[in-house]
N, C-alpha and C positions, 0 to 999 in steps of 0.2 A: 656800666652798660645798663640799657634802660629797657621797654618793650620791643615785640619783632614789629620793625615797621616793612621787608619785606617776604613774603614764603612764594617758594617754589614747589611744585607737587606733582612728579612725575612730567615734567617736560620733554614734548616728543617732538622733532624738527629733523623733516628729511628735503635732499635736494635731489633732484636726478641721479638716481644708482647710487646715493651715499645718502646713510643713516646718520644725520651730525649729531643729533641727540636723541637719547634711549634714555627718558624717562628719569628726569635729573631730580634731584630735592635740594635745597638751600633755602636758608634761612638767613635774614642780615637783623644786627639787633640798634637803636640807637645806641649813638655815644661809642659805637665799635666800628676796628676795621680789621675785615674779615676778606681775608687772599682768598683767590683761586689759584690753582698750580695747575698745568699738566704741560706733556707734549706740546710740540706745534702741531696743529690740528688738532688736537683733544678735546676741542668744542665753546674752549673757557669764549673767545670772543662773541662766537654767534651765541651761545646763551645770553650773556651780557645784550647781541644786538634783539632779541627775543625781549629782555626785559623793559628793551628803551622804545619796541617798536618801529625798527628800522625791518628786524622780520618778524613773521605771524608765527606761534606755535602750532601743531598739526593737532597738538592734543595737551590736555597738562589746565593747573590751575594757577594763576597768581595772583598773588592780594598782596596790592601797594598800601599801606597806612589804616590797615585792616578793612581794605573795600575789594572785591574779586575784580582785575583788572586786564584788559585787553586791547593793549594798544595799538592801533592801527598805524601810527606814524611816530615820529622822536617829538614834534611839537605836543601831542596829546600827553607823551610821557611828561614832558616841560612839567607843564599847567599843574601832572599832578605828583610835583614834586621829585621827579626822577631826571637823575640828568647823567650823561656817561661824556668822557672827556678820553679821545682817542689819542695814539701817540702821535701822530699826523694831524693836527687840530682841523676844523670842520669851519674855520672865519673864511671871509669874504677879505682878500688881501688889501683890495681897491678900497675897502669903504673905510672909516676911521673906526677906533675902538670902540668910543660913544653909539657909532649906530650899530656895530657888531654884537653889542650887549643886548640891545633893546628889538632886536630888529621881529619881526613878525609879531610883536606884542606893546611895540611901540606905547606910553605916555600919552594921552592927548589933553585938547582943552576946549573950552567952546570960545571961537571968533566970530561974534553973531549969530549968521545962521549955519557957520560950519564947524564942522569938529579939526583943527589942526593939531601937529607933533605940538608937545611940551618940551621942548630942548630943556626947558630951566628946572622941571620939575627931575627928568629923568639924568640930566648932567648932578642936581643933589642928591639921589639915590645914587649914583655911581661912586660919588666921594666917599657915601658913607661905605659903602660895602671895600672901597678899595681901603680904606681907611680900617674897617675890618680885617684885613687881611694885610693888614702893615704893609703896602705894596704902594709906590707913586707910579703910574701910567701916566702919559698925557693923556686923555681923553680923545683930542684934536687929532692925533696919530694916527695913520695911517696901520696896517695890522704888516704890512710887506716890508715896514722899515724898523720892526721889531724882532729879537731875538727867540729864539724858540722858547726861554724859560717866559720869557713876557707873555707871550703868545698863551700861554698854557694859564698863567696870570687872568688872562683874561676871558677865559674859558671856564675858569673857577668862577670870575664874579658874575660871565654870564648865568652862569646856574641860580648862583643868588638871587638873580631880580628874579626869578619866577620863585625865589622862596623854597627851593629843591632842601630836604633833609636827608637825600640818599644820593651821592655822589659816586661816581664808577670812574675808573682810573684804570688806564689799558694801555701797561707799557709806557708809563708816563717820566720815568728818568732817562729811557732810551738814549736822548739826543741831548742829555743834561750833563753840563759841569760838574763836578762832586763837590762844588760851593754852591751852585744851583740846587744840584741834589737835596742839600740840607736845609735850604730857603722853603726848597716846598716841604720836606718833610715836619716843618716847623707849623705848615702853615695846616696841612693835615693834622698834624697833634690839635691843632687849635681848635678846627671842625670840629674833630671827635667831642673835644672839651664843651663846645657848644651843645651837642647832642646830636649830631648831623652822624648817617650809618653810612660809610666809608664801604664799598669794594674795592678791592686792589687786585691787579691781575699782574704778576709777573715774574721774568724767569728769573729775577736774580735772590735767590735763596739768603741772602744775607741782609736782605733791606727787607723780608717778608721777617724774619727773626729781630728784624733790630723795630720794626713799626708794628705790626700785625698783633690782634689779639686769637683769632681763631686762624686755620686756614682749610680749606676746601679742596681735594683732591678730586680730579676731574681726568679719566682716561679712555679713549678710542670713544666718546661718546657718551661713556657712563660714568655714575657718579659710585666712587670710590671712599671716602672715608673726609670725615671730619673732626680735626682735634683741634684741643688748645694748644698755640706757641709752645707754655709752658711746657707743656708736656711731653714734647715732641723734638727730632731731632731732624738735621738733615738726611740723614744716611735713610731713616725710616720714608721722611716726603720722598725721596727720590725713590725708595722701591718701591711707593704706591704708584709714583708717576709711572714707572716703566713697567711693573709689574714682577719685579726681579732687584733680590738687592748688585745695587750695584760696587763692580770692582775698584779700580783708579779707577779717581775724575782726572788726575793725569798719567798716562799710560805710557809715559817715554822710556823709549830703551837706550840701552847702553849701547851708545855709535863709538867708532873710531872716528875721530876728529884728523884729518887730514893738514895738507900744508892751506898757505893764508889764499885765497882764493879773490877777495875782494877788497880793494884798499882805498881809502879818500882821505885825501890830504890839503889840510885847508881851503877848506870848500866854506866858500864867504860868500853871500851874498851881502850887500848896505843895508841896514832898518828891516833884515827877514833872517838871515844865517849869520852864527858868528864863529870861524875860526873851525871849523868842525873836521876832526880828524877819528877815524874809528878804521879796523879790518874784522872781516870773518873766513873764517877756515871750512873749509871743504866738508861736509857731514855737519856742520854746525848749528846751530840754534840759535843766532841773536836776538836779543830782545831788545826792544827802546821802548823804554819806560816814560812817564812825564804826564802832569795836569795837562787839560785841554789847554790851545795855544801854544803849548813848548814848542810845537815845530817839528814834530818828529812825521807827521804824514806830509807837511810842506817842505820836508828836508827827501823823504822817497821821492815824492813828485819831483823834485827839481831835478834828481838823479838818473831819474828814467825820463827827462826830457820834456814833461808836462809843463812846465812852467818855464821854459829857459833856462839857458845853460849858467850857472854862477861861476865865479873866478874858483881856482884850486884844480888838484892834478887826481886822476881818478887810475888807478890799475884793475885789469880782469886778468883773472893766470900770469900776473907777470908783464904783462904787455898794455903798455898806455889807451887809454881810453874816451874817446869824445864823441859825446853822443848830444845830439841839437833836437829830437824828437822822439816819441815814441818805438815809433816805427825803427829806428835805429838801435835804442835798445832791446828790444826783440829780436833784428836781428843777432846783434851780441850773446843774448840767452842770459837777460836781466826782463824780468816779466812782472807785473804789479797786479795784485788782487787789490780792488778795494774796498775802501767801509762799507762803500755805499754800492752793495750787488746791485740795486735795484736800478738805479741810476745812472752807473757808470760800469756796472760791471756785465748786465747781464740784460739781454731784451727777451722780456717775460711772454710776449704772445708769438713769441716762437717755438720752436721745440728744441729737447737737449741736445739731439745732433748738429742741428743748426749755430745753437750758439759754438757749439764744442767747434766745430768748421769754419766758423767766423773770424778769425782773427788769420786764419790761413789757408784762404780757399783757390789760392793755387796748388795749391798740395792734391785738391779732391774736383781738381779741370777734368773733364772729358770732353777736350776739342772746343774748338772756337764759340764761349758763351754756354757752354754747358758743365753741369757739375756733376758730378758719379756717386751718386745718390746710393747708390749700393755702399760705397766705397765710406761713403760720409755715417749712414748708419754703423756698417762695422766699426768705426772706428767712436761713435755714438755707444754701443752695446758693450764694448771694450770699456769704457768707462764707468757705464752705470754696475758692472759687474766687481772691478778694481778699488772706484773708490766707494763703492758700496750705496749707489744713489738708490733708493724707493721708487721706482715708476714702469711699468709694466712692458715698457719699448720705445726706443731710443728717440720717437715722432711723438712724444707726450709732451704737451704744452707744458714748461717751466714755470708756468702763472697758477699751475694747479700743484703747481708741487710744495709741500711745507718749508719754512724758511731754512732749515737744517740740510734737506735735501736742495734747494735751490744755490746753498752756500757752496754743496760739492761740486755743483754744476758748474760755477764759477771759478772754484781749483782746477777741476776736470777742463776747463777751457785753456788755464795756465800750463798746465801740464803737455797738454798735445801740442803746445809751442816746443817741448824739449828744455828746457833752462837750464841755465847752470846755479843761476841765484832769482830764487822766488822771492818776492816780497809780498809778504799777509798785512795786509791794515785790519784790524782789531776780525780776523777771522772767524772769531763765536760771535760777534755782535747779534741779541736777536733770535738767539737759537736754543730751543731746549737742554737741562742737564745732558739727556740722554747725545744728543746730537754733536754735544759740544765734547764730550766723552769720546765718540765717532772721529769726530773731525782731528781732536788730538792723536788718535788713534792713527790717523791716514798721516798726518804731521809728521809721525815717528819715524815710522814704515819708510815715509821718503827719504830721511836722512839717513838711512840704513843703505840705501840704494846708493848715495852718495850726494844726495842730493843737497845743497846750501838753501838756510831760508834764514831771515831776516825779518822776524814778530811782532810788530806795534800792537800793543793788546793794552788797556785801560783800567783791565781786571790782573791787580797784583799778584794774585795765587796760580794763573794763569801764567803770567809770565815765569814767576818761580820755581810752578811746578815741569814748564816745559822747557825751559833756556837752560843753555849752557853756558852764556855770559848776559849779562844787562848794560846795556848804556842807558844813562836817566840823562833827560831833556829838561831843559831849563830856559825859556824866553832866547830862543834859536842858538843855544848853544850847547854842549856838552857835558854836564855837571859832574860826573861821575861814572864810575863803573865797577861792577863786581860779577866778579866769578861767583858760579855755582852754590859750592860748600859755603861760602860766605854773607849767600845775600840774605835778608829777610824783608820785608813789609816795613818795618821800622826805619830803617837804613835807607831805603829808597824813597818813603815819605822825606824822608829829615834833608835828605840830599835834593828832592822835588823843590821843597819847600822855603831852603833856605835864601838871603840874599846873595850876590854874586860879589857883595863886600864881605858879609859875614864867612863864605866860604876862603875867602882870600887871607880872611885874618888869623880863618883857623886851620 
């Protein structure tokens, strides 16, 4: 690690009725990368958008590359070498890669008396930087018919052509592979190696210990403590985060496990499902384990009617089941939460009562065209109290609410369906330790009630620490399964991982 190429000095940033930062310090050195941690809401992004110039500080000092600096906009950031790479990248779908990279700062050349684009000059800059980053793009490519890790690809070499030696990363494995994962972590090591000062923002505690050289604690606004990796442990980052050491990060109790509750019997789809047979028991916890593509969120959907019904026989309580839509599984009391709250799960410029009432607002009629808004709140207020949602009353916009509490809004929606079998797609995706603690927390509780759930989680200690059985997913079939006392991390990598010959063989 080399010189500070940037300081922060008492950063103060407020919005309407909320203080987002009190006066923050940080420091980034070349040749390092240096995490932020906190909460959701804890400030880590809007500092970051403070540094890139997406917003103004109120008060505070920063010096980029040892110059006092005050960005008005993310292009002035560009120019002087600062660039931030969000998890939702910021391309132009439509345009192709080539002009995404160069775009506001474009190459030119002189055509007589005009200044035109340099396609030639700026298409050989693009090679070499891609060619830096061991990475083939087509150029010609459109950015809409690229995958998220390309995307992100391209978001890195935009930085380059302005020459950036401080790079910011916000949540950038999010929507990544764990063969992605490692692609870019390769290609961060690389930066570092160059001399380029790396920020990293994210909640997952084990890629900040396996990458990170310092990390930065960041809570309710304020700045909290900075150590080395070395020196430091999870159990300690997590009581800066929340301000309190914390108990379980899985908090499951001990349920009475009931009779089989849920059954599917060769459930095939051609070239998507193969052969898939599993059950879950009443009180229970299953998990389905598997790399991205095994199928395990394409095997719920198909189940609760999203995608069409596939060949194979399905049981609820004993009694055959066929279900052609949504809507039918619902009524059954088979409910889906999904990955993607934001998108499918939850409409954010609404409020918690509203979406909590949405899925069933014959229930909360008053008379021809009208809804009983009393009636939608209580049952709104009920919620935020049970599952323990953060928002002052039940008509608070969910777009203001942190991703942790937006997630419960989204269980709280499943719930006031009544179900008998809940299905979670990757349920902490996205969410602070503290939240994710929470939310296992509410997980427990339900299956004490008697409630069946049914856990696609991508984070293995997650699945371990809360399942009472695992099914591992393998290219839409079935690979394996382990009880409780038996599983580990190893076990379920080896069974993820292997061929569907080599498993036959052995």
């Amino acid at each position: 690690m080399g010189q500070t190429i940037l300081e922060l000095h008492d950063i103060v940033k407020t919005f309407p009725g909320v203080l987002a930062l009190n006066g923050i310090n940080f420091n980034l050195l070349s040749g390092e990368i240096h995490a932020i941690c906190g909460e959701n809401g804890a400030g880590k992004s809007t500092l970051m958008k403070v540094v890139c110039g997406v917003h103004e500080a109120d008060s505070g000092t920063m010096i980029v590359n040892g110059k006092q600096e005050n960005f008005s906009n993310p292009m002035e950031a560009y120019e002087k070498g600062v660039s931030i790479i969000f998890q939702e990248t910021s391309l132009f779908e439509e345009m192709t890669v080539l002009d995404n990279m160069f775009l506001g700062h474009e190459m030119t050349k002189k055509a007589g008396p005009l200044q035109i684009i340099d396609y030639g000059a700026m298409r050989r800059e693009a090679e070499k930087i891609f060619q830096r980053l061991n990475t083939k793009i087509h150029m010609d490519a459109q950015i809409k018919t690229l995958g998220m890790a390309q995307k992100q690809m391209v978001e890195i070499a935009k930085a380059l052509t302005f020459d950036a030696n401080i790079i910011i990363f916000d949540e950038p494995t999010a929507s990544l592979t764990q063969r992605e994962v490692t692609a870019l972590f390769q290609i961060i090591n690389d930066l570092k190696a160059s001399g380029l000062g790396i920020v990293y923002i994210s909640h997952r505690m084990e890629e900040i210990f396996e990458l990170c050289d310092r990390v930065t604690v960041i809570r309710d606004g304020q700045y909290i403590s900075t150590k080395n990796i070395a020196e430091t442990s999870k159990d300690d980052l997590v009581a800066d985060m929340v301000g309190r050491k914390m108990g379980s990060y899985y908090p499951k109790s001990e349920t009475k496990i009931g009779e089989e509750i849920f059954h599917v019997e060769g459930y095939y789809d051609e070239g998507f499902l193969e052969d898939i047979s599993f059950y879950v028991r009443r009180g229970e916890i299953l998990g389905f384990a598997g790399l991205a593509g095994a199928g395990r969120t394409e095997l719920m959907e198909s189940i609760c009617g999203f995608t069409g019904r596939a060949a194979g026989t399905m049981w609820l309580e004993g009694k055959p089941l066929e279900i052609k839509n949504y809507k039918q599984a619902m009524e059954n009391g088979i409910v889906y939460v999904s990955e993607d709250r934001g998108k499918y799960g939850l409409i954010v410029d609404m409020t918690i009562q509203q979406n909590i009432s949405l899925p069933q607002l014959e229930r909360f009629k008053k008379g021809p065209g009208f809804l009983d808004e009393k009636k939608e709140s209580e049952k709104g207020r009920e919620y935020i109290e049970e599952v323990g949602i953060k928002a002052p009353s039940p008509d608070f916009l969910v777009a203001n609410l942190s991703g942790g509490n937006q997630q419960k809004v989204s269980v709280s929606k499943a719930l006031a369906l009544d179900p008998k079998l809940l299905i979670l797609d990757e349920p902490t995706r996205g969410v602070d330790v503290n939240a994710k603690a929470e939310i296992h927390k509410i997980i427990s509780e339900l299956t004490q009630k008697g409630l069946t759930i049914i856990m696609i989680s991508s984070e293995l200690p997650e699945l371990i620490g809360m399942c009472d059985r695992i099914y591992v997913m393998k290219d839409g079939y079935i690979a394996g399964c382990f009880d409780r006392e038996d599983v580990t991390q190893e076990k379920i990598l080896t069974v993820a991982l292997e061929s569907k010959k080599e498993r036959q063989e052995g």
